[in-house]
LOLOMI-203321 format. One record per residue: residue number from 1; y, x, z of N, C-alpha, C, O in turn. Coordinates in steps of 0.05 Angstrom, whole numbers. Atoms other than C-alpha are relative to their C-alpha. Last residue first. Layout:
<pts>
PT;NUM;Y;X;Z;Y;X;Z;Y;X;Z;Y;X;Z
...
</pts>
This chain:
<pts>
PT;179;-21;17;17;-2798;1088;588;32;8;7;50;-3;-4
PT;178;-3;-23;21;-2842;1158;612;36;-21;-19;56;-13;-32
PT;177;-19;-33;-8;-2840;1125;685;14;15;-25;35;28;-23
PT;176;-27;12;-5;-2856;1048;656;13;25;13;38;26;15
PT;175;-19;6;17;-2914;1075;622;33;4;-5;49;13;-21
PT;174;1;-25;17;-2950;1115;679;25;-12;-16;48;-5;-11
PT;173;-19;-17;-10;-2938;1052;726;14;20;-29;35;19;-42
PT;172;-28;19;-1;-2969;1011;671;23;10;9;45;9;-2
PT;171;0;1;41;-3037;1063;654;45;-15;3;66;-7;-7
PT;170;-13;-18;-3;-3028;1068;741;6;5;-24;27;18;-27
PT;169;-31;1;-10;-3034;990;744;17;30;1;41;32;5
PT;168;-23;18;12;-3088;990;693;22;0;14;44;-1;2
PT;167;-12;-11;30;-3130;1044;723;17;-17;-17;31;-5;-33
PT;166;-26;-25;-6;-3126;1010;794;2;16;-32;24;19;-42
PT;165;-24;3;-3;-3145;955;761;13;15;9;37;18;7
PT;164;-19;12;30;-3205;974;723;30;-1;8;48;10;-6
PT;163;-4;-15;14;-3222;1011;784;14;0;-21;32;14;-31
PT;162;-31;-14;-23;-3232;954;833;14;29;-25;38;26;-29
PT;161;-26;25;1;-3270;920;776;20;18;13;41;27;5
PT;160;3;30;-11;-3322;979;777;27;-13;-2;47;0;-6
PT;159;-26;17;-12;-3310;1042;733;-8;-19;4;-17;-31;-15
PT;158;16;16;1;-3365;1100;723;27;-25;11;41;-22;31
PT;157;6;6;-13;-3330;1175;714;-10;-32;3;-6;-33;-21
PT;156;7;-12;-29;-3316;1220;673;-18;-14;25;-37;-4;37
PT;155;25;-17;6;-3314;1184;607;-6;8;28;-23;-5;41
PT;154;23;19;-7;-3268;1131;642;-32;15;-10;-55;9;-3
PT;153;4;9;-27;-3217;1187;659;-29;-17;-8;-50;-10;2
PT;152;20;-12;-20;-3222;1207;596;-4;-1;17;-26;9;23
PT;151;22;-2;11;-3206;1149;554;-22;20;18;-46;18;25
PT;150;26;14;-8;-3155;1134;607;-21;9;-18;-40;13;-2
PT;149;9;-13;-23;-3124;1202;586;-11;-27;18;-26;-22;37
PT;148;33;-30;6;-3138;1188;510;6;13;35;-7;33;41
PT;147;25;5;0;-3102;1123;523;-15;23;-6;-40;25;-11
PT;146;15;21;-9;-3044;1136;550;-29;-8;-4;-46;-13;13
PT;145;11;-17;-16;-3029;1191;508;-10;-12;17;-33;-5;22
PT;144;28;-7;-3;-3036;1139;449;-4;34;21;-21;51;16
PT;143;20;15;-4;-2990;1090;490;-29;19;-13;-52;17;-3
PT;142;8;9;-32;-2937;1145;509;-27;-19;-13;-47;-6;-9
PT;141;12;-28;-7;-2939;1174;432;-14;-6;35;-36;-1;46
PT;140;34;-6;21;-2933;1100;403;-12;30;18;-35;33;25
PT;139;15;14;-16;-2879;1087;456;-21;1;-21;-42;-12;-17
PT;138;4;1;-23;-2841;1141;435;-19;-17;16;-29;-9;38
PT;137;2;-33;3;-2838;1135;357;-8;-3;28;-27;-18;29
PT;136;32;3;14;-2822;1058;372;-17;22;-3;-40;17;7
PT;135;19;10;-28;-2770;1086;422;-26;-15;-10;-47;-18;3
PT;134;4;-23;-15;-2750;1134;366;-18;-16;22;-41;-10;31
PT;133;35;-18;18;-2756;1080;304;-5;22;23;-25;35;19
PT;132;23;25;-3;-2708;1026;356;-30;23;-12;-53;27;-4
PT;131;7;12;-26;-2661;1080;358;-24;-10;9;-40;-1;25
PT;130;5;-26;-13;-2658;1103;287;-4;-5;27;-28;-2;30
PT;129;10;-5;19;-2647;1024;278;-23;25;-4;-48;23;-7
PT;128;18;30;-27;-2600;1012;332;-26;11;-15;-38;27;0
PT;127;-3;-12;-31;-2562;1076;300;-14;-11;6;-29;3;20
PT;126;17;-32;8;-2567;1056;229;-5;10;26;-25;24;27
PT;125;18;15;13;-2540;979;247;-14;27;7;-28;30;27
PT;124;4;0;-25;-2485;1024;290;-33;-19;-7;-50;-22;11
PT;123;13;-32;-11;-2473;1061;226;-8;-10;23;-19;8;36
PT;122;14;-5;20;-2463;991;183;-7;24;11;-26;35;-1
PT;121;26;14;-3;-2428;960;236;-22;6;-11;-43;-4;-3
PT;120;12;-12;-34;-2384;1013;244;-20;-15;0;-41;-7;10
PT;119;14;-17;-3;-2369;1011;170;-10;6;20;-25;25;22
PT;118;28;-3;9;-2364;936;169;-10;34;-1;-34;39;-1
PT;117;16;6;-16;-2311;948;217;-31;-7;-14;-53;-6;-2
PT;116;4;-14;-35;-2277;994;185;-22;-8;14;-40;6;23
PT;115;21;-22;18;-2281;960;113;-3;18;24;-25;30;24
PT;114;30;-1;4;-2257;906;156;-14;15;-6;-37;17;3
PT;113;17;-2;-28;-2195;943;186;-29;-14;-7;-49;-6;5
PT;112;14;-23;-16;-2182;970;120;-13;-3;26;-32;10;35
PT;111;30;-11;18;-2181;903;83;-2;21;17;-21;19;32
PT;110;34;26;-8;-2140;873;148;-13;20;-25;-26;38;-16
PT;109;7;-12;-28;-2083;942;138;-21;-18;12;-36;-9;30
PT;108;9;-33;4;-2074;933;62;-14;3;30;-38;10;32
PT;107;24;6;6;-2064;847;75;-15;25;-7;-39;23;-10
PT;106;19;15;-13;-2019;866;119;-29;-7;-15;-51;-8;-6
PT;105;6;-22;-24;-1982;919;80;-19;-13;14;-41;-2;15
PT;104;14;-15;19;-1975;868;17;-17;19;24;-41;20;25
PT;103;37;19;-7;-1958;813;70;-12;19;-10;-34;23;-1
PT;102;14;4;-27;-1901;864;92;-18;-17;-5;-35;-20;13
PT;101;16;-25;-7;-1891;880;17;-6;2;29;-24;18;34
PT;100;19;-2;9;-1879;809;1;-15;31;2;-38;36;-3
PT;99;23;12;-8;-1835;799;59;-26;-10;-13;-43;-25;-3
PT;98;9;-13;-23;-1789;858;35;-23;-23;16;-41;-12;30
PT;97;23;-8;8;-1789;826;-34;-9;22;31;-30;36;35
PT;96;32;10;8;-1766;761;-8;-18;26;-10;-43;25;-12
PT;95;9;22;-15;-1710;782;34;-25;-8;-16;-46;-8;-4
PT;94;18;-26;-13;-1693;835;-17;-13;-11;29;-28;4;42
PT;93;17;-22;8;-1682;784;-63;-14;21;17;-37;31;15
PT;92;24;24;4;-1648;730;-20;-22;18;-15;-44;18;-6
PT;91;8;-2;-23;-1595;788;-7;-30;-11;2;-49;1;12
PT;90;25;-18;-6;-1597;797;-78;1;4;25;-9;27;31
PT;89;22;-7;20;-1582;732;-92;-11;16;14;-31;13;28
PT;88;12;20;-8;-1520;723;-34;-39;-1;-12;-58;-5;4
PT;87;12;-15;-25;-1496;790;-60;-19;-24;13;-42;-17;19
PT;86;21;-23;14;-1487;757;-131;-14;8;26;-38;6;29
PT;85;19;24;4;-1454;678;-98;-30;26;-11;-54;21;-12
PT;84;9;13;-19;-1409;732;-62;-34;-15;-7;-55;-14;6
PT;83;12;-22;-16;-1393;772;-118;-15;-12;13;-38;-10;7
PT;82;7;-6;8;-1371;706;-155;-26;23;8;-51;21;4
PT;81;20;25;11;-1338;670;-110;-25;13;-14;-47;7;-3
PT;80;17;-7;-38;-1300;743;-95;-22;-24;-3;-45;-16;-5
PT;79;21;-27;0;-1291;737;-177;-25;5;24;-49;9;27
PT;78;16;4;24;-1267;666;-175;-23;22;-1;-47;21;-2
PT;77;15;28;-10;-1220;677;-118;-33;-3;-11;-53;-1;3
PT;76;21;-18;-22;-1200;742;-157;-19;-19;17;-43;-16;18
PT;75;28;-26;7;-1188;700;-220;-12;12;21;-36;14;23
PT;74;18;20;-2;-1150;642;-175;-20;18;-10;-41;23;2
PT;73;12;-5;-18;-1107;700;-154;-25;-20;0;-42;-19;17
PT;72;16;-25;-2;-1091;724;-220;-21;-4;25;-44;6;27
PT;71;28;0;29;-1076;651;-250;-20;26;21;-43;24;28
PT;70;27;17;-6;-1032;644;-180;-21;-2;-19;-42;-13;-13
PT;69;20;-1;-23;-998;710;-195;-10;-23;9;-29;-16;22
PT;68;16;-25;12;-982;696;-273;-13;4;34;-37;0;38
PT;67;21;6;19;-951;627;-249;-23;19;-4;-46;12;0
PT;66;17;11;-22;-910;666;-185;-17;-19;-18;-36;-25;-4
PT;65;12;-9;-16;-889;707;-240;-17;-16;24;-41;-13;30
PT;64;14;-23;35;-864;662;-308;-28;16;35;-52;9;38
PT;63;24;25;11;-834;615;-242;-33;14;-13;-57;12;-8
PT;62;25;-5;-32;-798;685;-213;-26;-22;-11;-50;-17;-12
PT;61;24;-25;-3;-790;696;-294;-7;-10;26;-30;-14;32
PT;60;24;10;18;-756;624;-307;-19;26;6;-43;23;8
PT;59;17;23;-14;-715;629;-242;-15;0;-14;-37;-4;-3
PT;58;12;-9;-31;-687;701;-262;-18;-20;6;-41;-13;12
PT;57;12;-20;1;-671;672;-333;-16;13;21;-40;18;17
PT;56;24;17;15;-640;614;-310;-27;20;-7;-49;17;2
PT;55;14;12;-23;-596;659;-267;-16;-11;-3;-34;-11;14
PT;54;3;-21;-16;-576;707;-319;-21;-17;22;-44;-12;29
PT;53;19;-10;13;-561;642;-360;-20;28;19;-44;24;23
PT;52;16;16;-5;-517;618;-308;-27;3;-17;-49;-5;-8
PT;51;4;3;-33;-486;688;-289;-22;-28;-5;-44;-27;7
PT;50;17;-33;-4;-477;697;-371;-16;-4;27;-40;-5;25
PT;49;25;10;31;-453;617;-380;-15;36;12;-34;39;28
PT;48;16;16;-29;-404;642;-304;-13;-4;-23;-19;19;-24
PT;47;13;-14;-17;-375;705;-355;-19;-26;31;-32;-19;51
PT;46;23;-15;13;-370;666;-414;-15;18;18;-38;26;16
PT;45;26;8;10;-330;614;-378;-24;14;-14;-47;5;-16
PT;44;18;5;-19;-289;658;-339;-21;-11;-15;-43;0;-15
PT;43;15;-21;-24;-256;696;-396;-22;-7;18;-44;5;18
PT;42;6;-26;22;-251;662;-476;-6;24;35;-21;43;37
PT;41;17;6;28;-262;589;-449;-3;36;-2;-25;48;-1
PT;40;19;2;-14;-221;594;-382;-23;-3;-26;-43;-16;-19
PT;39;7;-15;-12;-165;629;-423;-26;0;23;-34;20;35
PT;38;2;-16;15;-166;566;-478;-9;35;19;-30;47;12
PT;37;24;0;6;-180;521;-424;-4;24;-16;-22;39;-10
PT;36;16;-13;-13;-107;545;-388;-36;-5;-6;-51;7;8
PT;35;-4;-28;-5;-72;546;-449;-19;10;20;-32;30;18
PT;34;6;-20;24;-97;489;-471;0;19;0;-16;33;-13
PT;33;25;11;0;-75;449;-404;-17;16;-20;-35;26;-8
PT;32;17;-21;-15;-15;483;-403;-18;2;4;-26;24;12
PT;31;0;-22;9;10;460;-473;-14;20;23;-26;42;19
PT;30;21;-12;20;-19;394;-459;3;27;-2;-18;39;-1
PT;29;20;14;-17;35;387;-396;-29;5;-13;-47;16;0
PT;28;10;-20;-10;84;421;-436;-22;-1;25;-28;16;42
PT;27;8;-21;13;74;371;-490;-7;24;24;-29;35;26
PT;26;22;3;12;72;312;-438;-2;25;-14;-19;39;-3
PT;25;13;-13;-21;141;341;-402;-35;-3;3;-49;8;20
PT;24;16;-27;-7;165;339;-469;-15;6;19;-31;25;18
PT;23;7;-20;21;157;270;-487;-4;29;11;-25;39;17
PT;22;-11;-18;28;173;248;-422;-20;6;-19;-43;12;-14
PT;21;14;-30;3;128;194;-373;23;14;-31;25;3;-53
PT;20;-26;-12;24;167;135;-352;-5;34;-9;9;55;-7
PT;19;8;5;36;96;108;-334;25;5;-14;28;0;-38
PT;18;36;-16;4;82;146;-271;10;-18;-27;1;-10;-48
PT;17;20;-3;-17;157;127;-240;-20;15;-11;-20;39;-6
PT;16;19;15;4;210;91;-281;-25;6;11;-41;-12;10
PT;15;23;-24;5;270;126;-253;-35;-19;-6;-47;-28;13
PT;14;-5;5;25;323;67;-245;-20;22;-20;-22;23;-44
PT;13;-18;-41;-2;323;70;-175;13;3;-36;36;6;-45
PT;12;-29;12;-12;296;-1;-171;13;18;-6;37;13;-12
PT;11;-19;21;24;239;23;-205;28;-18;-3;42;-30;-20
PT;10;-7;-25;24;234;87;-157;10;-24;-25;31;-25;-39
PT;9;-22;-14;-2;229;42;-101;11;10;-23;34;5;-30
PT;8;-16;40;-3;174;-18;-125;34;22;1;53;18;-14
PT;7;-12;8;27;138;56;-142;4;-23;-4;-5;-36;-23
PT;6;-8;-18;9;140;77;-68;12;-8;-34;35;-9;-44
PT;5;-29;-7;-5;126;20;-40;12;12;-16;30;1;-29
PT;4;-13;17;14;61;13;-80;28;-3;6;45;-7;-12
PT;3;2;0;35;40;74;-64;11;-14;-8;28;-6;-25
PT;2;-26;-14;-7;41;60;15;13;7;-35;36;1;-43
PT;1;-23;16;0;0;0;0;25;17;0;48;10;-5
</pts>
């Protein structure tokens, strides 16, 4: 409202206000206006377009860069992924061939312990065997010394019942001393 005072005043005045605008004071009004685009055109403006370009430029590479490093890092990602999913394998690899050479070893160390034990069985067979042919051997020699010294005893002399048995229990004794 204060505005409007003002140019209610000035028209009374006889000064026409904002629309008794001069001729010249319009030219030199354009003339400064031109003058001063024309020197903001040919100095500052080319140098803030440079600064804004400059800056466009900067933003489009950090972009250009932090693009190029998330491609790179998804590759390493990708790679470690990669490694990982490899070591993972030949972990699983040497995991399986180390518990095929521990059955391999196991089943090396049972054949030997049979072939062991059938060899002990097979010398202790030979042993019982040799054994058995000595105390057979043995008790053939005891039974026919046994009897060629009853034979002579009974040549010698005339044997009643009582006799028989004492010669049979000393024939038995005899035996069971030499066994």
């Amino acid at each position: 409202m204060g505005w409007a005072l003002v140019l209610a005043a000035e028209a009374e005045k006889g000064g026409g206000g904002f629309t008794d605008l001069k001729p010249t004071t319009a030219i030199w009004a354009w003339i400064a206006f031109l003058t001063t685009f024309f020197i903001l055109s040919k100095v500052a403006w080319p140098g803030l377009a440079a600064k804004m370009e400059a800056r466009e430029l900067r933003i489009a590479e950090g972009l250009q860069k932090a693009e190029d490093a998330e491609q790179r890092a998804r590759e390493i990602a990708e790679k470690q992924e990669q490694l990982l999913a490899e070591a993972r394998q030949e972990a699983q690899k040497l995991i399986a061939d180390a518990r095929a050479a521990a059955e391999h070893v196991k089943g090396d160390l049972l054949r030997q312990a049979q072939e062991e034990i059938g060899a002990e069985r097979e010398r202790a067979k030979t042993e019982i065997g040799l054994e058995r042919a000595r105390a057979v051997d043995e008790l053939k020699q005891a039974t026919i010394d046994l009897t060629l010294e009853a034979s002579a005893r009974l040549l010698r002399r005339e044997l009643r019942d009582e006799d028989h048995q004492r010669l049979a229990r000393e024939v038995v004794e005899e035996v069971a001393s030499r066994l």
